[in-house]
C-alpha positions in Angstrom: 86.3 54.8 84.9 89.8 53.5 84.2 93.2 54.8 85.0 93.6 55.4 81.3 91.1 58.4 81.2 93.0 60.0 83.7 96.2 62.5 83.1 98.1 60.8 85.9 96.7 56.8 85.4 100.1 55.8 83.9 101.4 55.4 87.4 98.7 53.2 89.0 97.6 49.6 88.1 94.2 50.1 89.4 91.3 51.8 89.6 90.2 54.8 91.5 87.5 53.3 94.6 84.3 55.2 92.9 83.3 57.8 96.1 87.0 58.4 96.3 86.6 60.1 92.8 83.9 62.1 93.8 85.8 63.3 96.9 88.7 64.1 94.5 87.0 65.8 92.1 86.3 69.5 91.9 84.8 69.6 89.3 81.0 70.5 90.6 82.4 73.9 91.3 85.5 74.6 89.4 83.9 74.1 86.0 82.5 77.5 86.0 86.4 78.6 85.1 85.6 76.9 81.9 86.1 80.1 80.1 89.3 81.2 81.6 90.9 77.6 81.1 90.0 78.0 77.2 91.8 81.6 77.2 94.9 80.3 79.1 95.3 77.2 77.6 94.7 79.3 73.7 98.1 81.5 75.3 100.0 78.4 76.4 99.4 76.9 72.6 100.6 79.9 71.5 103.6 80.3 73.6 104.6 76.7 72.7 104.5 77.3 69.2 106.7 80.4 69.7 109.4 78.4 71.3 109.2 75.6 68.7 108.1 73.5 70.8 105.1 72.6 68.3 104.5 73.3 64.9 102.2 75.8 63.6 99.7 74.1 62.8 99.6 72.1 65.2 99.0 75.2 67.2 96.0 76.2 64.3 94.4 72.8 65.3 94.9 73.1 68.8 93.4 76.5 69.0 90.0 75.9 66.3 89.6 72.8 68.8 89.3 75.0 72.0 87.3 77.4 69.8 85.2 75.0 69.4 84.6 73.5 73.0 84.6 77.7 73.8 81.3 78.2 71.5 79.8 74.0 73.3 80.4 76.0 76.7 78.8 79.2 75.2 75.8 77.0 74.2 75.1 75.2 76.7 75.6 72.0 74.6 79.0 70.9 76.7 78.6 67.3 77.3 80.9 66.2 80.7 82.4 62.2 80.9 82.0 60.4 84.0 85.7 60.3 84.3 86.4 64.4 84.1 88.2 65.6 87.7 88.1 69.4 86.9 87.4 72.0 84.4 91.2 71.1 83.1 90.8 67.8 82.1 87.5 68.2 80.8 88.6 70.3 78.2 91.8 68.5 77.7 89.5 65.0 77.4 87.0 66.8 74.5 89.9 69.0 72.7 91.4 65.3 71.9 88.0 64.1 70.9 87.9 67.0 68.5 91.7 66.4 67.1 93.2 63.7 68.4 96.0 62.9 69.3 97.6 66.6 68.5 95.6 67.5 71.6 97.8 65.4 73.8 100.6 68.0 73.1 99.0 71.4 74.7 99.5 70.1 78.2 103.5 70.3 77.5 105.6 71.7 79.9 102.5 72.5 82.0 101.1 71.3 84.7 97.4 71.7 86.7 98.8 73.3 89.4 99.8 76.4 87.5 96.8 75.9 85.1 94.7 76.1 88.1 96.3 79.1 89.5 95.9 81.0 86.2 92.5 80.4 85.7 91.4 81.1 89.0 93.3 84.8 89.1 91.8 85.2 86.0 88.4 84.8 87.1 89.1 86.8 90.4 90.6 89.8 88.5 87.3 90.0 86.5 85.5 89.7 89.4 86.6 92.1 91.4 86.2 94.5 88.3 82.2 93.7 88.4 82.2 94.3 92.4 83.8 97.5 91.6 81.1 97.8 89.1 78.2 96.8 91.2 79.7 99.4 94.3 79.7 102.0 91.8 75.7 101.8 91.3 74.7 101.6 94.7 77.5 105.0 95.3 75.6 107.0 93.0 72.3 105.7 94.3 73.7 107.2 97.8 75.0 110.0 96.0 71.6 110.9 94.5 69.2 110.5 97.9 72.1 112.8 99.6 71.4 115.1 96.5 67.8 115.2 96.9 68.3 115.8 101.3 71.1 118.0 101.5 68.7 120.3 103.8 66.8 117.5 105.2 67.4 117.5 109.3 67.4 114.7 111.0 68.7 113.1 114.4 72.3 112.0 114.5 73.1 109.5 117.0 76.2 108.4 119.4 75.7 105.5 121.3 72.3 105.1 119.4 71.2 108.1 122.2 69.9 111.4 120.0 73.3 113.4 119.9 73.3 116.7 117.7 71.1 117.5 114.4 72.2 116.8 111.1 71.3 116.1 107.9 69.8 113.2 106.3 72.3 113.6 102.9 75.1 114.2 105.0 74.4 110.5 106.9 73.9 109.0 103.4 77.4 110.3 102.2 79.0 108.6 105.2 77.7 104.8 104.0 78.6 106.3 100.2 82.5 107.5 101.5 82.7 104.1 103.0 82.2 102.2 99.8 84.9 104.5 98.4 87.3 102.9 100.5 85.9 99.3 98.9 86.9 100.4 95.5 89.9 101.0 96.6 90.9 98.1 98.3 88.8 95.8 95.2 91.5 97.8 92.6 94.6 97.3 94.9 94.3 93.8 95.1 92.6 93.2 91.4 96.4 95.1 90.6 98.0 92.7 93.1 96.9 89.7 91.8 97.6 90.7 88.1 100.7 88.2 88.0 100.9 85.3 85.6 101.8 81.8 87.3 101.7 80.3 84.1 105.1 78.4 83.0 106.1 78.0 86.3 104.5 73.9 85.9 104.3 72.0 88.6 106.8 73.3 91.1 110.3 74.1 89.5 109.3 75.9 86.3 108.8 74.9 82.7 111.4 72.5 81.1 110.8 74.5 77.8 112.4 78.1 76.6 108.4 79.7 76.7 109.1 83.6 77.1 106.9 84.2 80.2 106.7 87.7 80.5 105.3 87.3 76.3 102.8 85.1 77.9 101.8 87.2 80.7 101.2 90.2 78.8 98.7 87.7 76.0 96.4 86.9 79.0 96.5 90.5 80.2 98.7 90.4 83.7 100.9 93.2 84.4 103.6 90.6 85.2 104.7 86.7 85.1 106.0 85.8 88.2 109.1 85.8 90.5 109.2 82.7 91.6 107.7 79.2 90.9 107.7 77.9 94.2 105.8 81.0 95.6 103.1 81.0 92.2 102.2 77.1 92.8 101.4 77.8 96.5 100.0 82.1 96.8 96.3 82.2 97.7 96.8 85.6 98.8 94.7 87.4 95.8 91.9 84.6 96.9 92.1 85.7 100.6 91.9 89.6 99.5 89.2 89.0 97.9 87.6 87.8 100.8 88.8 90.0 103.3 87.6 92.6 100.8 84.5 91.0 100.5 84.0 90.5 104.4 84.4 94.2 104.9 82.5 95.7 102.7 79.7 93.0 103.9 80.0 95.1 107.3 79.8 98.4 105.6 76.4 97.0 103.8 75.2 95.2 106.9 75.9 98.9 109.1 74.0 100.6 106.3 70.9 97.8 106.7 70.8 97.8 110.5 70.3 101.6 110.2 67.9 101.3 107.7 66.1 98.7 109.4 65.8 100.9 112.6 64.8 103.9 110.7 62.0 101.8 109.1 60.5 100.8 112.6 57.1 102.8 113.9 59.5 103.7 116.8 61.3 106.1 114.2 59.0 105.9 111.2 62.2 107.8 109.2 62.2 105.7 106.0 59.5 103.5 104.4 60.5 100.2 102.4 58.9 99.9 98.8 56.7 96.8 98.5 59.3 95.8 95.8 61.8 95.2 98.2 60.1 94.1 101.2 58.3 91.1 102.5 54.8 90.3 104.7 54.0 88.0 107.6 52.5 84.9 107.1 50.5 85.0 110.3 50.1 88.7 110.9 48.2 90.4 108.0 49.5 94.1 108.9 53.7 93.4 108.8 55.5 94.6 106.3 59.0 93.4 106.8 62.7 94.7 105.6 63.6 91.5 104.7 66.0 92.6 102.2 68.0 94.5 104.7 68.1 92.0 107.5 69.5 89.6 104.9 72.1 92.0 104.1 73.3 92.0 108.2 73.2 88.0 108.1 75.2 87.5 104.9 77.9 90.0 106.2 78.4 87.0 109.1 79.0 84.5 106.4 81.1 86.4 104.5 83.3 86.9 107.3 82.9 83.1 108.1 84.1 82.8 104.4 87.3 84.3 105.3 88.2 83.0 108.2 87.7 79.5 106.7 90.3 79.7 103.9 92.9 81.6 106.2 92.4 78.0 108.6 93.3 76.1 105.3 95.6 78.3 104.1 97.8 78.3 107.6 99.4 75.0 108.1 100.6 74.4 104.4 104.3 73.8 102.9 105.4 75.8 99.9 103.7 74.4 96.7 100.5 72.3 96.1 98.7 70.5 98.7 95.2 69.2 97.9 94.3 71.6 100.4 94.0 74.7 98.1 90.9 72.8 96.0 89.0 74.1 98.5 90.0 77.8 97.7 87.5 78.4 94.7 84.4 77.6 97.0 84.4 80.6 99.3 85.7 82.9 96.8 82.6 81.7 94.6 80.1 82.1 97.1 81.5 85.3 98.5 81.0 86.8 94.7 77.4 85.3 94.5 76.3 86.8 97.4 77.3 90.1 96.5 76.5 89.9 93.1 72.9 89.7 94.0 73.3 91.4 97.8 75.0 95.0 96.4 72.0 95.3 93.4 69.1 94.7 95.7 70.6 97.0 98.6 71.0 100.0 95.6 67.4 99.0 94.7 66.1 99.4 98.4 67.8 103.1 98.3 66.7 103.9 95.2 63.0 103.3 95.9 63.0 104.8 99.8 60.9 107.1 100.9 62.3 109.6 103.5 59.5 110.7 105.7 61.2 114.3 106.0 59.0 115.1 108.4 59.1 112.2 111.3 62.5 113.2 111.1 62.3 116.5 111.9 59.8 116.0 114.8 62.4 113.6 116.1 64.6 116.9 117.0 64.6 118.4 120.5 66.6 121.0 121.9 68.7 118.6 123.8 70.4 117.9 121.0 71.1 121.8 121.1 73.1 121.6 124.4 76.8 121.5 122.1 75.6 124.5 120.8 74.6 126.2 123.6 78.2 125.3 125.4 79.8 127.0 122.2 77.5 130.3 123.2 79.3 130.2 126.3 82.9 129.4 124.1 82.1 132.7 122.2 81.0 134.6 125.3 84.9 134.0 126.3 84.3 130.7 128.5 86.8 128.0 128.2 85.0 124.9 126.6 85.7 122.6 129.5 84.3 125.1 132.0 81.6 125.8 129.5 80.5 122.1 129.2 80.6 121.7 132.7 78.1 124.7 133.0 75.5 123.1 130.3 75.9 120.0 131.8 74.6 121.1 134.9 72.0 122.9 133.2 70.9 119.6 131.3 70.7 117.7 134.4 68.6 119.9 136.4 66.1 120.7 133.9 65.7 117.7 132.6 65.2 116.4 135.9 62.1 118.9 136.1 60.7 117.9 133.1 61.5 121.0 131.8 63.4 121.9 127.6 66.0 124.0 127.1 64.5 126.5 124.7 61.6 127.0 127.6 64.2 128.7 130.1 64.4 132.1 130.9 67.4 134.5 131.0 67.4 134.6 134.7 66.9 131.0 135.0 70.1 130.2 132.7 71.9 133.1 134.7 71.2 130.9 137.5 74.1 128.9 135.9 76.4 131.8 134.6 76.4 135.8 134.3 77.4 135.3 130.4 74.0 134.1 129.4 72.1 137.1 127.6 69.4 137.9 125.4 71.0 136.7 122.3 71.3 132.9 123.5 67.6 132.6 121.7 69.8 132.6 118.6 71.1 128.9 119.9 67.5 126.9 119.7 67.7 126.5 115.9 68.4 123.7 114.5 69.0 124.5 110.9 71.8 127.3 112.0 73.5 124.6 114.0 73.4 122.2 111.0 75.1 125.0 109.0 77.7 126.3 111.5 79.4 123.0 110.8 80.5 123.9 107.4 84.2 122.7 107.8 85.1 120.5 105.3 83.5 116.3 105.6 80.9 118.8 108.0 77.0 117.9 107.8 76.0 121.6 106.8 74.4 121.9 103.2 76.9 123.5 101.8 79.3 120.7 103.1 77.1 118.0 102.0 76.6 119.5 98.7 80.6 119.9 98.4 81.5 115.9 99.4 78.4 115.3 96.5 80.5 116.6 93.8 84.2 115.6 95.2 82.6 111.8 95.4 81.2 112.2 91.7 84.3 113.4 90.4 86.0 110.7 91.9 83.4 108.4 90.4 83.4 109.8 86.8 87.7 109.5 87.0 87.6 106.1 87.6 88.5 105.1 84.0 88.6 101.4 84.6 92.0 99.0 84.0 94.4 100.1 82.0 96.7 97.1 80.0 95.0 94.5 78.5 93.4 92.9 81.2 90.0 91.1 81.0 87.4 93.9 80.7 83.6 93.1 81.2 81.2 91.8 83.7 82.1 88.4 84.5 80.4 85.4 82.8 77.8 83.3 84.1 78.9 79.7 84.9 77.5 77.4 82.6 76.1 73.6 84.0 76.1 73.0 87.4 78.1 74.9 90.1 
């Protein structure tokens, strides 16, 4: 490869050392930005020919040549040189195969370092928009196992000791409110990095009257920016997204681990479909929730994801550093994984089966003992005297092997005068389930409320309003 093919060789008299140019080159994983450097580089055509900058149809042949390496990419049929660094000057190095030397003219005023930055907000924005997407499914997957348990009880667990009963759709909804706050966070920051860098060349800004904010608006950012010192060097939309990402990998792996101990003969709760499970190469009787455990381990490297680009992000001057190449890689493999991870995990939900009735022989009346202290708040007691009361009463019968629901009236007045016949009302578990009615409770009614609140939230989420890029993002084409 010469110093000729490349869009800096002017300066150097000789070549680049071959493995140097590997080491240099990012193009193995940037190249899947192929379609967002066509889009910006079809605005920044565009935007020269609006400030005269070039001709008009220099800009027609400029823009049917990108067209053209557009529909190559959309085939398949792309054809990469030896010599191409990056998705940039891959396109740059074909468009003036295509035209000639008109094509030399579309990198006016620009530079890579703002290219870069364009494309790769770009692709973000759009990819947050299919994580919102892809949260979406596995919510209403959530929302519509809650739906069909709103009366199923079930353990609920402190400490992961039995604690008081609930029910089964009111432990979904808490993994489904979760994810809520995901889509949240995934549209703040999609809204945060919706400004254009574009024009702001290599460090000091374009040399050339472009109308930025024109610009912005053509590729579908809210904004141009501020400043072109601080658009050269901000990674923070690509260290939201993996923060982002990282989180809502721990609200996924939480969900697993649960599902994973549910699934266990120990609890017998849930049962895997074979669709989403795996076997034992040894042991002919396992059936494994290998799905779900891979769910808790990628939620490690997504947080390892993020914590590896705020390292490389730390130490560097305002600008472009080399450095920030290596921006694209986590942000790549933090969408991948959840691209697959967040359909498979709504798959495993979908398909469950809730054994209904393991659950409900997993109840005791230990788990009863809060409501028997709030008998004793109703009788007049004050709580903390009341708790100390039931605690006592916990302690010595379960010391004698012995249930609350199987003691006497004489042998709870043992304990306090205020017991009476009535406390027989305490050892059921659906009324306990339904005195907790208050709003976010686990009663039915509760459950069946938070249901349709989430849904309506769901059904109002209208998408991106502007022009930004709409649709799931592309697939990569070549090697990534």
């Amino acid at each position: 490869m010469t110093q000729s093919q490349k869009l800096w060789g002017g300066r150097f008299s000789s070549n680049v050392d071959a493995l140097a140019h590997r080491f240099n080159a990012s193009l193995p994983f940037d190249q899947r930005l192929w379609r967002q450097d066509i889009q910006g580089s079809i605005a920044w055509a565009q935007a020269l020919t609006h400030a005269g900058v070039i001709t008009p149809l220099e800009s027609v042949h400029i823009v049917a040549g990108l067209q053209q390496i557009h529909d190559e990419f959309a085939a398949g049929t792309f054809k990469f040189a030896e010599s191409d660094e990056d998705i940039h000057t891959a396109v740059e190095r074909r468009l003036t195969e295509i035209i000639g030397e008109v094509g030399g003219k579309l990198h006016t005023g620009r530079s890579r370092n703002d290219q870069v930055a364009t494309d790769f907000r770009l692709w973000t924005m759009e990819a947050e928009e299919r994580a919102i997407e892809h949260i979406h499914t596995l919510q209403h997957v959530l929302v519509a196992q809650a739906e069909a348990h709103t009366e199923t009880l079930m353990p609920g667990y402190t400490h992961l000791q039995r604690a008081q009963p609930i029910t089964f759709g009111h432990w979904l909804m808490g993994h489904a409110w979760a994810l809520e706050r995901d889509i949240e966070r995934w549209a703040a920051s999609r809204e945060r990095a919706s400004v254009c860098p574009l024009g702001s060349a290599a460090l000091a800004g374009t040399a050339y009257p472009i109308d930025r904010a024109a610009l912005a608006a053509d590729l579908g950012f809210a904004r141009a920016s501020e400043n072109s010192l601080d658009a050269i060097s901000d990674r923070d939309f690509a260290a939201e997204f993996l923060f982002n990402a990282a989180l809502l990998g721990t609200h996924l792996s939480r969900l697993a681990e649960a599902l994973i101990l549910y699934s266990t003969a120990e609890f017998g709760f849930v049962s895997m479909a074979d669709a989403y499970s795996t076997g034992s190469s040894l042991m002919p009787q396992k059936k494994n929730p290998d799905m779900l455990e891979l769910a808790r381990g990628k939620a490690g490297t997504l947080l390892g994801l993020l914590t590896g680009l705020m390292a490389t992000l730390k130490g560097l001057p305002s600008t472009y550093d080399k450095d920030l190449q290596e921006d694209k890689p986590p942000v790549f493999a933090a969408f991948d994984t959840l691209d697959v991870m967040l359909p498979v995990l709504a798959g495993c939900i979908a398909t469950l089966t809730v054994n209904t009735d393991r659950m409900r022989a997993a109840l005791d009346t230990s788990l009863l003992a809060t409501e028997l202290a709030d008998y004793l708040v109703r009788k007049g007691v004050p709580f903390r005297e009341a708790h100390h009361i039931v605690g006592r009463i916990v302690k010595e019968t379960g010391g004698r092997g012995e249930n609350l629901e199987g003691l006497s009236i004489a042998a709870l007045r043992e304990f306090s005068q205020v017991f009476d016949e009535d406390v027989k009302e305490v050892w059921d578990f659906r009324a306990a389930v339904e005195r907790r009615g208050a709003l976010g409770g686990t009663s039915p009614e509760s459950v069946r409320a938070q249901i349709e609140q989430l849904r309506q939230r769901i059904s109002g989420s209208t998408g991106f309003n502007g022009k930004g890029v709409h649709g799931p993002v592309h697939r990569p084409q070549g090697q990534v």
